[in-house]
N, C-alpha and C positions, 0 to 999 in steps of 0.2 A: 504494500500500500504506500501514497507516498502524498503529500501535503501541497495543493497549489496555492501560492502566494499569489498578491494581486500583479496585475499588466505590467512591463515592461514595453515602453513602447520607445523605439529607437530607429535612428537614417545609419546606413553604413555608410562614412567618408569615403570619397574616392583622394586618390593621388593630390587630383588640381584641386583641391579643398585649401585654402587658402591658411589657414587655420592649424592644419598640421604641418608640426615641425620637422625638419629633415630628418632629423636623427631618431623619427619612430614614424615615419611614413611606412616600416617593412613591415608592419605589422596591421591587423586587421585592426582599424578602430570604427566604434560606435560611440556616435550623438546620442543621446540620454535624453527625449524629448519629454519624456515622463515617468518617473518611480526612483529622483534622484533621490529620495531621503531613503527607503526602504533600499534601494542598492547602496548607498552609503554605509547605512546600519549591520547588513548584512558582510560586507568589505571587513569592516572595523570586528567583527564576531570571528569572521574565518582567520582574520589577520593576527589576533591576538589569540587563540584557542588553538589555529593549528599552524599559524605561521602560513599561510596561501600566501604566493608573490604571483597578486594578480595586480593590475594594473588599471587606476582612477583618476582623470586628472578632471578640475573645472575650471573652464576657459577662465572665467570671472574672477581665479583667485590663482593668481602665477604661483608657482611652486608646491601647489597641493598635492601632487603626483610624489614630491621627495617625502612633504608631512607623511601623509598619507603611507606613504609603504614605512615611514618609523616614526611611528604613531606608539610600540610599545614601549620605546623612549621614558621614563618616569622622568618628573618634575621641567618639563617641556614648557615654553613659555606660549601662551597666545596669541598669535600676533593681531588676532582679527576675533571677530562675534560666531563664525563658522567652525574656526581651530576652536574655540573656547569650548563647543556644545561635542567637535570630535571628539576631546579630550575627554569630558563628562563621557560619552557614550563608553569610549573605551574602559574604563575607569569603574566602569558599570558592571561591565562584560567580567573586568578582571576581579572584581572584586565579590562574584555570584559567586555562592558556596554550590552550586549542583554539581552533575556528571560534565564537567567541560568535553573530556573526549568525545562524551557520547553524543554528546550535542552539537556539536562539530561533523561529528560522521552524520546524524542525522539529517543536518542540512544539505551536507554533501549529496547522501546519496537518498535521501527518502523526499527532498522540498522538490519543487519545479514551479516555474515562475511562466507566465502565459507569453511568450514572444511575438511580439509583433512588435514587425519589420517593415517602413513606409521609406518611400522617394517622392512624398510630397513634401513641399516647403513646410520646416520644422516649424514655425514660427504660425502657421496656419493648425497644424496640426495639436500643438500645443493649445491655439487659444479654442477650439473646438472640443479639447476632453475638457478644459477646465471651465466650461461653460458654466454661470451656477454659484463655481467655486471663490473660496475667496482670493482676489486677484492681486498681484504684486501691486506695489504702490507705485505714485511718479517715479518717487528719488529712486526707487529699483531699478527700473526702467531707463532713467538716465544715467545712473550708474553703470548699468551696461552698457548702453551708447558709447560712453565715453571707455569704456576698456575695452571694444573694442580693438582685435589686431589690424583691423585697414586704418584703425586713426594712426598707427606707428609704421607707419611705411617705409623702407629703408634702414630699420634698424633690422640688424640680426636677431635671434634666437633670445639668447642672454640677452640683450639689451631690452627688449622688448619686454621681457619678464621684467626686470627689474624697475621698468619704468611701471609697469601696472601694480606693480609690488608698491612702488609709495605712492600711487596715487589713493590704491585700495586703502592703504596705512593711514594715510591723509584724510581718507570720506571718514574712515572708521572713527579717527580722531575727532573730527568736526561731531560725527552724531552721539559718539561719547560724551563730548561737551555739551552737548542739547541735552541730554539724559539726567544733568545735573540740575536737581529741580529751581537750586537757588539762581542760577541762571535761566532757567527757561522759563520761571513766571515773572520773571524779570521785564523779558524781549517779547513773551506773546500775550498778547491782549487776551487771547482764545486758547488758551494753552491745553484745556482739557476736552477741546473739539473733535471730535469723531476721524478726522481727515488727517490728525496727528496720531493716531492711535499705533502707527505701522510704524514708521519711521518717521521721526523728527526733523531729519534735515528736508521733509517735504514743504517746512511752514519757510524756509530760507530759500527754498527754491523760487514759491510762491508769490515772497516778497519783493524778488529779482526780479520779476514777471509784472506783479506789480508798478514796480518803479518802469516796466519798459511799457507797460500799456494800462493808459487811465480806467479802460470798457476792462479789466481781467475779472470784477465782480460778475457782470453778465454771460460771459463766455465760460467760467470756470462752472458757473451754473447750467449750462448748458450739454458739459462733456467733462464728464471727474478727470478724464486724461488728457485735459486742455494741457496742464505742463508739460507732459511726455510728449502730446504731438507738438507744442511751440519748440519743446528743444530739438527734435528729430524732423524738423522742417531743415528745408536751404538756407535759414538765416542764422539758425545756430550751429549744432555741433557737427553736421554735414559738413558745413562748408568752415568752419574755424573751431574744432575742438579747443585748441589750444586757448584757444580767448574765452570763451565757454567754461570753461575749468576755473583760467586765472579768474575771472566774475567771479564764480561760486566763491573761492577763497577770499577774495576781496570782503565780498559782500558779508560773511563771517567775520572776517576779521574787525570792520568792522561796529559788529555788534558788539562782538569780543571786549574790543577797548574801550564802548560807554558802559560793559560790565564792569572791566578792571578799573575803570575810574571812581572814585568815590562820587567826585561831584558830580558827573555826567550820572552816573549810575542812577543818584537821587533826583533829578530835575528832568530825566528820562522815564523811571518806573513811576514817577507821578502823573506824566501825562498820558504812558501806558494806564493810567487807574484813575482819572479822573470822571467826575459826573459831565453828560450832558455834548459829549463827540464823540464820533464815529473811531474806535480806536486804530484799528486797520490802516484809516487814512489818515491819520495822526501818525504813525509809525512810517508809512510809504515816503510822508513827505518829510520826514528827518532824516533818513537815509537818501534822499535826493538831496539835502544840502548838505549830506556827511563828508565830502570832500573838502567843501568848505577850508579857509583859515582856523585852526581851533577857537581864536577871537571871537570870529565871524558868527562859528556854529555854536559856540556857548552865549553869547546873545541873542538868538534866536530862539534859544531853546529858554532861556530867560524871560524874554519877548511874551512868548507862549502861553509861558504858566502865569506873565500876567493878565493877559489875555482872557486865561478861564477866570479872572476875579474880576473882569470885568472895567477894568484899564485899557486906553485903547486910546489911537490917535484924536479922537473926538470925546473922548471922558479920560480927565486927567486925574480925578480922583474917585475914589469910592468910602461912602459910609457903611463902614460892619455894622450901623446902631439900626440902621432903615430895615435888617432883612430880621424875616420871623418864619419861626419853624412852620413849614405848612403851605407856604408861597415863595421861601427859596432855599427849597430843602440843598439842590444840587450845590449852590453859592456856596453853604452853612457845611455838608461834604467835602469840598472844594477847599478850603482855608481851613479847616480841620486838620484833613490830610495834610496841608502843606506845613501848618503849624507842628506834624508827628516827625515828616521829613525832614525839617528843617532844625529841630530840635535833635534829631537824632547825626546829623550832618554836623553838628556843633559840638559832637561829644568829642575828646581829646582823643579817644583810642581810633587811630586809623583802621581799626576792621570794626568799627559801628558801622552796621548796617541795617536800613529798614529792610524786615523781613516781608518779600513779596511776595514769597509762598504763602506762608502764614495767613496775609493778608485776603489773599486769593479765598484759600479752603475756609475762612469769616467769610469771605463775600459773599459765598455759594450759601449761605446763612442769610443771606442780606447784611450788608451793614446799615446801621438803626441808629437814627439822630436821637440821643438819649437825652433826657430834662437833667440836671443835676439834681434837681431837688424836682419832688413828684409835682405836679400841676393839674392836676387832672380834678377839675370844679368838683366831681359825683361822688359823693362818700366813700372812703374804702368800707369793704367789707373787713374786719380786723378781727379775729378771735379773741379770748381771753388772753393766750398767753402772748400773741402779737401786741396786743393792746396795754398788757403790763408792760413788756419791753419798751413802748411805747413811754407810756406814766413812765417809767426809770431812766428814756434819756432827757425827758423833761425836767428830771432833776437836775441836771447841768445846763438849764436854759437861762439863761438871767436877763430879760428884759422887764419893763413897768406891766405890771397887772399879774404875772406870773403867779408869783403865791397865792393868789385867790385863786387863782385859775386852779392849780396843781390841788389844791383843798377841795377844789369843787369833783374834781377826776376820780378821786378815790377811792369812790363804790363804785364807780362806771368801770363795766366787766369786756363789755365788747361794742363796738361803732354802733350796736343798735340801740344802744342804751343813749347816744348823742345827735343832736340834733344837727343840722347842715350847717347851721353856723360857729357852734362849737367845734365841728371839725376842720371849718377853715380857722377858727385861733389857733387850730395844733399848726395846720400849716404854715400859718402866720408865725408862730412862735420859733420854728426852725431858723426861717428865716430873716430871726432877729426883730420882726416886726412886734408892737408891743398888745398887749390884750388889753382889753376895754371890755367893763361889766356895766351891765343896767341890769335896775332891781326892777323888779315888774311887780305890778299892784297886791299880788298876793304875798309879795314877800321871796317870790324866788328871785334865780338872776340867769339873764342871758350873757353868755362872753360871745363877743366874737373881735376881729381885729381888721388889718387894713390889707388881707394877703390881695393881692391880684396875680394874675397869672401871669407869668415870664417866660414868651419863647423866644427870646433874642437870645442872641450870639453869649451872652452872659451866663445860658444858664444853657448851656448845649456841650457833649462832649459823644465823641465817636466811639460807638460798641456795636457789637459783631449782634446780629438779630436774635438767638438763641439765648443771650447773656439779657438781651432786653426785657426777654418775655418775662424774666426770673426777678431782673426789677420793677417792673414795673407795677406802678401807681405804689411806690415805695420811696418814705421820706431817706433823709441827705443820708441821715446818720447809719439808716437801714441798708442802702447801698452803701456807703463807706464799708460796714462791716460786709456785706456780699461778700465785695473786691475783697476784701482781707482773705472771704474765705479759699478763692481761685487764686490768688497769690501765692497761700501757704501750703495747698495739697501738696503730698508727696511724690503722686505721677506727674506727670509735664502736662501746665498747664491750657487752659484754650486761651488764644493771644487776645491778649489787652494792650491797645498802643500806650505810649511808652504817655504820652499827656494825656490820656486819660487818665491812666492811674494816678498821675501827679495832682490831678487835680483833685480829685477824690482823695485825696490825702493832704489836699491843701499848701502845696508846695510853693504855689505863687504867692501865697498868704504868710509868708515868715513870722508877721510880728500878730496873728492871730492867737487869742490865748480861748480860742472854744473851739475844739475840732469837729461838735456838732452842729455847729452853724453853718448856714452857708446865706450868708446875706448879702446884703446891696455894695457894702465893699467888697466881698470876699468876690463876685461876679467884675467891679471895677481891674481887677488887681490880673484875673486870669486874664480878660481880654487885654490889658494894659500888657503884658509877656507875650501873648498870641500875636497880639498889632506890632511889637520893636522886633519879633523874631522872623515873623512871616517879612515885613518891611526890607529887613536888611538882607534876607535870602532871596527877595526877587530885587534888589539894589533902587528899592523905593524909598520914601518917608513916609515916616509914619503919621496919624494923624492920634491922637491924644488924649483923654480925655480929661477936660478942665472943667474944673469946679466952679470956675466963672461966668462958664457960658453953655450952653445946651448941650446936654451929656450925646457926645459924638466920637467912636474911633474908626482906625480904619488907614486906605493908604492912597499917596499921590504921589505923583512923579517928583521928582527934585527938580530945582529952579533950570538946572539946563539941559533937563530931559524936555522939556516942555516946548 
């Protein structure tokens, strides 16, 4: 009896095959049109269990024919993603406790595999079984283009290998580097898009493409292998591989170097992450000015981010006082982030960096313009023990009316026991606002105070939407402790920008002696930090807020930007 394996479907080379090398023209070779992985697998089994000097080579990876026959080699290094997975198979093979001989003779003589043998165009025949199947990516596809043997015409044997040898080296490296998350949600807007799923260096191909045709959104929608056929037309690698190549590395490199820059890095991954533009065409057109002067293109990219706050040759300044949660959410996003960036850009240690991954996997959360202090007019609903916690930070409140107030709380067990006015005193009393009693006819007393609702920029701080739900309609002091509690867990925590948590800790506020306040200074003081830092990282002025005249912060151009 004896075991069929699935098809082998293979072209026999002739002589004039352009493709085989002199020095094994004497032998019969077969094209591998389909069941490379299963004749691999099985190569790697014979070769290591019974020692077979059979003979594999792929066009695609110069010198796989040497790996390949010493392969049982130990501590062999990888030079590529292909040697890596041989290694692992072999490794597999060597390390199986069964009958090796036997299993060896078994395949020998008891397997057979279905042979068929075609002389029609490999390339036809290939994409016909794999109808259905899941299909190689662009970057695949131009990968081969480009290693192709007619692009190396006139070199010899050797040469020819070893140039495909570093170019392969070279792809490998570049989609290594895309593999590194801290870089790659840096550079893609889209990073966790479907179309990246295969290979990475598809999203750089894209971008090239991009920058050479404004229509590549319509057409790419049109034909998922618009890149493969733009490069395998007469304008690319047909007619000039060589310039086709040097692009790719260009256009890497690059990206490469507004990674390695601190400062590019942060005034780049910001306008990768900003509300309110298309990020794709955001990204196409900084790499169209990336040749640019460094002067040139670190002003523009400056330019930019003042741009999204709304600075512009016909508005020279902007008030932060004017926007409110609810009608300019994106603005309030906008200068948030820049305030995390810009604060983080400012630390001494040269490897501070804003974490864009981080950011990223919050965003897929939504990120949620958080109140500092709850605002929310409708009673909470507050249990007993919420509501004693409650009574207990009121002990550390010190404003006028307080102690009546805190006397009057003291049988009240949960928010139904209060009426809608006494619960805006609590809110009022957090923040510093004073309580106010009137005695009513019969002898009781109503408190209530002067709270109003604050959605300015004062009382706004950026948190990932998950962390929101868990605060919210939750006084200052209530979130303060949260945050304590996601700071201090033992696992690694879900990210908190770096002024959120300061703020909620009160970092702007030095000379504060009540950490459960957050009142009308304590709001002055954060956006007073927010407006001189944000200011000086887009090389604005700042605008101030003075006691003397209509409470206004925010930024405008300097006397001889204007």
């Amino acid at each position: 009896t004896w075991y069929c394996l699935q098809p082998l479907v293979v072209r026999k080379m002739d002589e004039t095959d352009s493709r085989l090398e002199k020095e094994i023209e004497k032998k019969d070779w077969y094209e591998v049109i389909d069941g490379q992985q299963r004749l691999t697998t099985i190569f790697i089994i014979l070769n290591v269990l019974d020692n077979q000097q059979l003979s594999l080579k792929y066009q695609t990876r110069p010198g796989s024919e040497t790996f390949l026959q010493k392969i049982k080699n130990d501590g062999q290094n990888a030079e590529n993603i292909d040697y890596h997975f041989m290694i692992g198979a072999k490794n597999t093979v060597k390390e199986w406790t069964g009958d090796k001989l036997n299993l060896a003779k078994k395949l020998k003589e008891n397997c057979k595999v279905i042979w068929y043998e075609t002389q029609d165009n490999a390339y036809d025949v290939f994409k016909r079984l794999n109808s259905g199947k899941i299909s190689l990516s662009n970057a695949e596809l131009v990968k081969a283009l480009l290693l192709k043997d007619d692009n190396f015409y006139g070199l010899n044997s050797d040469a020819l290998r070893l140039k495909q040898l570093e170019m392969a080296g070279e792809w490998d490296r570049m989609e290594q580097t895309l593999h590194d998350n801290l870089f790659w949600y840096f550079i893609n807007p889209e990073p966790e898009h479907a179309r990246f799923n295969c290979t990475r260096i598809d999203f750089l191909l894209e971008m090239i493409l991009r920058c050479e045709n404004a229509d590549f959104e319509n057409k790419s929608k049109q034909n998922d292998f618009y890149i493969f056929s733009t490069y395998s037309d007469s304008e690319h690698i047909a007619k000039d591989w060589e310039k086709q190549w040097s692009n790719i590395q260009r256009f890497f490199r690059i990206m490469k170097s507004w990674y390695d820059n601190r400062q590019l890095y942060h005034y780049v991954g910001y306008l990768m992450n900003l509300k309110g533009e298309n990020k794709m065409t955001m990204l196409r057109e900084l790499l169209c000015e990336a040749d640019n002067p460094k002067d040139e293109f670190l002003s523009s990219l400056i330019k930019r981010c003042q741009q999204s706050l709304g600075i512009s040759e016909t508005r020279s300044d902007v008030n932060f006082a004017e926007w409110e949660y609810g009608r300019n959410n994106y603005e309030i996003h906008n200068v948030l982030l820049l305030f995390n960036l810009a604060t983080t850009q400012n630390q001494i240690s040269e490897v501070s960096r804003y974490p864009f991954d981080k950011h990223f996997e919050a965003a897929k959360k939504k990120w949620s313009l958080e109140h500092i202090h709850a605002q929310n007019e409708k009673k909470a609903n507050w249990n007993k023990e919420q509501f004693d916690r409650i009574k207990g930070y009121l002990e550390n409140i010190y404003v006028e009316g307080i102690v009546d107030f805190k006397n009057y709380l003291k049988d009240k067990e949960t928010s139904e026991s209060i009426d809608d006015n006494t619960y805006k005193a609590i809110m009022g009393a957090f923040m510093g606002k004073n309580v106010q009693s009137h005695t009513n006819d019969g002898g009781s007393k109503t408190f209530t105070s002067e709270f109003e609702k604050d959605d300015h920029l004062t009382n706004m701080a950026l948190l990932q939407g998950d962390k929101n739900a868990s605060f919210n309609n939750k006084l200052y002091p209530e979130k303060r402790a949260k945050l304590a509690e996601y700071e201090n867990v033992e696992t690694e925590s879900l990210f908190v920008p770096i002024c959120t948590r300061n703020v909620f800790f009160k970092h702007y506020s030095p000379n504060s002696t009540n950490p459960l306040l957050w009142d009308e200074q304590a709001g002055k003081e954060y956006v007073t930090a927010m407006t001189k830092v944000v200011a000086a990282y887009l090389q604005l002025e700042p605008i101030l807020p003075n006691e003397n005249e209509e409470f206004k912060y925010g930024i405008k151009l300097k006397g001889e930007q204007k």
